[in-house]
C-alpha positions in Angstrom: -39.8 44.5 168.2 -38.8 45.7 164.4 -40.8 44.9 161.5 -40.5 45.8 158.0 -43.4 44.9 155.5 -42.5 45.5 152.2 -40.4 48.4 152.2 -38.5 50.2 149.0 -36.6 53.4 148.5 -36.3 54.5 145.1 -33.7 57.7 144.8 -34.6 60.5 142.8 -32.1 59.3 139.4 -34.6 56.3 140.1 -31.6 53.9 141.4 -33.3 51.6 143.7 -32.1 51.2 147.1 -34.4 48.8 149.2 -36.7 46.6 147.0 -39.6 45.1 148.9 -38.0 44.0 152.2 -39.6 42.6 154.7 -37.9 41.4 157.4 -38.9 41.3 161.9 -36.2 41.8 164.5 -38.6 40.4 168.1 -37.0 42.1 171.4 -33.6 41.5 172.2 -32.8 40.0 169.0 -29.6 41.0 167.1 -29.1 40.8 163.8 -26.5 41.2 161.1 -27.3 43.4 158.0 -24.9 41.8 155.3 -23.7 42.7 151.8 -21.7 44.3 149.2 -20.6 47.8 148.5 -24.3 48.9 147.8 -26.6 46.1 148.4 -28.6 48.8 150.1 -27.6 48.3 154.0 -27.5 51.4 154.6 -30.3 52.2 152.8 -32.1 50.2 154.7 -31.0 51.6 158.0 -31.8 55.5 157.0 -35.3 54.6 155.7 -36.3 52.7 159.1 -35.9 56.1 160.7 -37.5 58.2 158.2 -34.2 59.8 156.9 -34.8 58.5 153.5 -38.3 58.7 152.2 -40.0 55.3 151.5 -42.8 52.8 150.5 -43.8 49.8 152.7 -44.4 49.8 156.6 -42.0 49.7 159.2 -43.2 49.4 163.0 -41.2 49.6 166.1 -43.0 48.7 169.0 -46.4 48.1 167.2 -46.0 52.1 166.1 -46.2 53.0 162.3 -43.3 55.1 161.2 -44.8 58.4 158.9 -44.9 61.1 158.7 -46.2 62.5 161.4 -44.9 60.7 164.4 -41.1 60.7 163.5 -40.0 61.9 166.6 -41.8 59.0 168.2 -40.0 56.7 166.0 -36.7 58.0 166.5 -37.4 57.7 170.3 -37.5 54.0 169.8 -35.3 53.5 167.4 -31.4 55.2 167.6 -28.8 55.1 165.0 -25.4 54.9 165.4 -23.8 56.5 162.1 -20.8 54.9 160.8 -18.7 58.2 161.3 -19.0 59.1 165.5 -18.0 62.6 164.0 -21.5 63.1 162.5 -22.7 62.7 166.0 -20.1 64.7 168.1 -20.6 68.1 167.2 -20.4 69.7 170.5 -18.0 71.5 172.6 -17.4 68.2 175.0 -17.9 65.0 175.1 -21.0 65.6 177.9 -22.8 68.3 175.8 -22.7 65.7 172.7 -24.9 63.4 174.9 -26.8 65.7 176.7 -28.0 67.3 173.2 -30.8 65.3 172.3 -32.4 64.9 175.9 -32.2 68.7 175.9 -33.8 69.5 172.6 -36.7 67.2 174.4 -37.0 69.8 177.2 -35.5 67.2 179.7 -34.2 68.7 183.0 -30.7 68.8 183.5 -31.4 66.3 187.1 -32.1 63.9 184.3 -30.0 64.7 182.1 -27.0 64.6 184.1 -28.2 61.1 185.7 -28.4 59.3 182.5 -25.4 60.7 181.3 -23.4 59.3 184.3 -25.0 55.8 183.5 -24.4 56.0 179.9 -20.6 57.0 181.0 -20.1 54.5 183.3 -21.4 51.4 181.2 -19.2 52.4 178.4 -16.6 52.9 180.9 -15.6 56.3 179.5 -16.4 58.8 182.5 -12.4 60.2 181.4 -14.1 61.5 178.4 -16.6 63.5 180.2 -15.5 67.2 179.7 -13.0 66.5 176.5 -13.5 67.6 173.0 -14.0 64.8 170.1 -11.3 66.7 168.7 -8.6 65.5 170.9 -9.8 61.5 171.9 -9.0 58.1 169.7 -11.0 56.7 167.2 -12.3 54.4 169.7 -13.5 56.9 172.2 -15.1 58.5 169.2 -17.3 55.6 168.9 -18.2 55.2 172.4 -19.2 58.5 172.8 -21.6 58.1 169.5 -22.9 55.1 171.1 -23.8 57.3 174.6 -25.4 59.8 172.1 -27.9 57.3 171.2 -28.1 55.1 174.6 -28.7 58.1 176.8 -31.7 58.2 174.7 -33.4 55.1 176.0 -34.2 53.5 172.4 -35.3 50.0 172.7 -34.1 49.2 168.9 -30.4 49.9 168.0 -29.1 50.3 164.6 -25.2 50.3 163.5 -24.0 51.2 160.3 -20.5 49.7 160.0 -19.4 50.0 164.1 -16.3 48.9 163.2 -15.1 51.0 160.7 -11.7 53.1 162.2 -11.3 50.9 165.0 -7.8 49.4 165.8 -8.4 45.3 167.6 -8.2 46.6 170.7 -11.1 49.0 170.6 -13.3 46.5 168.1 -13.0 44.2 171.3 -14.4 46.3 174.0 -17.0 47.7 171.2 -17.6 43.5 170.7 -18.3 43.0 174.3 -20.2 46.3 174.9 -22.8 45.0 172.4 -23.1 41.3 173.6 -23.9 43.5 177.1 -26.5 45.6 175.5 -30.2 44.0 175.7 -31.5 45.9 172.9 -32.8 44.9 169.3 -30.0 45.4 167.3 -29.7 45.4 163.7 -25.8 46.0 162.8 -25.0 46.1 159.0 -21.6 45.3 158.8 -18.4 43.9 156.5 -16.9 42.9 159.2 -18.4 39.1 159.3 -16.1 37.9 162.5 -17.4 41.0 164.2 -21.3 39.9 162.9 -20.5 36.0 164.1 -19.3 37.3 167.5 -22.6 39.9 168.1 -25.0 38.0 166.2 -26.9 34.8 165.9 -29.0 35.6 163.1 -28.0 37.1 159.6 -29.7 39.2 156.7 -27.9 39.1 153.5 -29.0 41.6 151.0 -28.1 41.8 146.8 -29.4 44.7 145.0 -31.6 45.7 147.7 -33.4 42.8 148.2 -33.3 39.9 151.1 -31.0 37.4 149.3 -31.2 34.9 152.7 -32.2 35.1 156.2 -30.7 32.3 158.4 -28.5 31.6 161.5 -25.1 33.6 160.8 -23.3 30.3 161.9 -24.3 28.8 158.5 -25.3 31.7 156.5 -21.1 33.7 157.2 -19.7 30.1 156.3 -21.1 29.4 153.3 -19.0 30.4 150.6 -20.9 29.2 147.8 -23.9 31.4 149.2 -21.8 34.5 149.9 -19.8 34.5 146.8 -23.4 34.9 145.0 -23.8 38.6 146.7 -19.9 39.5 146.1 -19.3 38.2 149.5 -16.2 36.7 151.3 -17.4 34.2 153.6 -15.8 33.4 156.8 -13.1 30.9 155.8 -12.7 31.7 152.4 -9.8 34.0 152.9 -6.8 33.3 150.9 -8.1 29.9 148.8 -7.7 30.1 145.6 -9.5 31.5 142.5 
C-alpha cells in the first residue's frame, strides 16, 4: 500500500510543485496520475522516492520515507523514468538489470535467476546480451521495466510509459501492465492508455488533487477535464 499525507515540494525559485496531496494507492491497486504540462505529475512521482526533497508523509508498506531509510524505500517502491535511456546505461541489456541487485551485494545465482524471470515475463530473452544502443524504442522500455521488476518492488511508478512507443509496442506494454499485480501509480497523457490500465484516476491542477474518482467517469467528463487543460476521452475533434 501507498499513502501520501499531505505532501508538497517547493523548488528552490519557490515554484511549487506538489501542494498538500494526500492521496492512498491499497495493494494491487492501479491508478492514473492525470494532468497538464506541469500539474506536478511528475513531481509527485520523484518526491515519493525521495529524489525531490519534500514536506508531508509518504509510506509504502506502513514504512516512513526520510531520510534515513531511502534505500528501504526505493526497495519497495521502483520508478520507471519516462526516458528507458536514463535507466540503460550499461554495456548490455543483462548488466542494465543486473546493476541494482549487484550494488546490493546479491550473488550472481540470484542475480542471474531473476534476471531470466524478469526476461521471460517481458518476453524479451532476445535482448539479453544486446546494447540499448542497437534495440527499438519498445525494447528500450521493456528493458527499463526489467530494471525495476528484477528488483522485487511491490509499488510501481510510470512517468509517461508511453512516450516513444509506436501502437504495436504501447499494446504489449498495455497488456504487460494489466499482468503485473503490483500497486501502480502511472501518470500519463495518454488517457486511452490510463482507461485500459486503470480503474481509478487522480487528476491534478497546479499541484493539487483536482478529483479522485473511477477513470470511467472522471476520462469522460469533458466539462471536468477541460477545467485542468484536459482533453477528455471523446472530446477529440468537436468543436470550440
Amino acid at each position: 500500500m501507498l499513502k501520501i499525507e499531505k505532501l508538497s515540494v517547493i523548488y528552490p525559485d519557490q515554484t511549487v510543485g506538489i501542494d498538500d496531496v494526500s492521496l492512498c494507492a491499497k495493494d494491487g491497486e492501479s491508478v492514473a496520475l492525470i494532468g497538464a504540462n506541469g500539474a506536478g505529475k511528475t513531481s509527485l512521482i520523484m518526491a515519493l522516492v525521495g529524489v525531490l526533497p519534500s514536506n508531508g508523509d509518504v509510506f509504502a508498506d506502513n514504512v516512513k520515507l526520510d531520510k534515513d531509510n531511502l534505500n528501504e524505500i526505493r526497495n519497495k517502491i521502483g520508478v520507471v523514468f519516462q526516458n528507458p535511456d536514463d535507466q540503460l546505461f550499461m554495456p548490455t541489456i543483462y548488466d542494465n538489470i543486473a546493476f541494482g541487485l549487484r550494488n546490493m551485494g546479491v550473488n550472481e545465482v540470484e542475480i542471474n535467476a531473476r534476471i531470466e524471470t524478469c526476461l521471460s515475463l517481458l518476453n524479451i530473452k532476445r535482448l539479453r546480451n544486446k546494447t540499448a544502443l542497437k534495440i527499438s524504442g519498445g525494447e528500450k522500455r521493456m528493458a527499463a521495466l526489467a530494471t525495476v521488476l528484477v528488483m522485487e518492488p511491490s509499488i510501481m511508478l510510470f512517468d509517461e510509459p508511453t512516450a516513444f512507443l509506436d501502437p504495436k509496442a504501447r499494446r504489449i506494454l498495455l497488456s504487460v501492465l494489466n499482468g503485473l499485480q503490483h500497486t501502480k501509480i502511472i501518470a500519463t497523457h495518454d488517457l486511452m492508455f490510463a482507461a485500459e490500465t486503470c480503474q481509478r484516476c487522480v487528476l491534478l491542477k497546479e499541484g493539487r488533487v483536482f478529483a479522485d474518482g473511477p477513470s470511467k467517469e472522471l476520462l469522460y467528463d469533458i466539462e471536468l477535464m477541460d477545467k485542468c487543460g484536459v482533453e477528455a476521452i471523446g472530446s477529440y475533434g468537436r468543436e470550440i
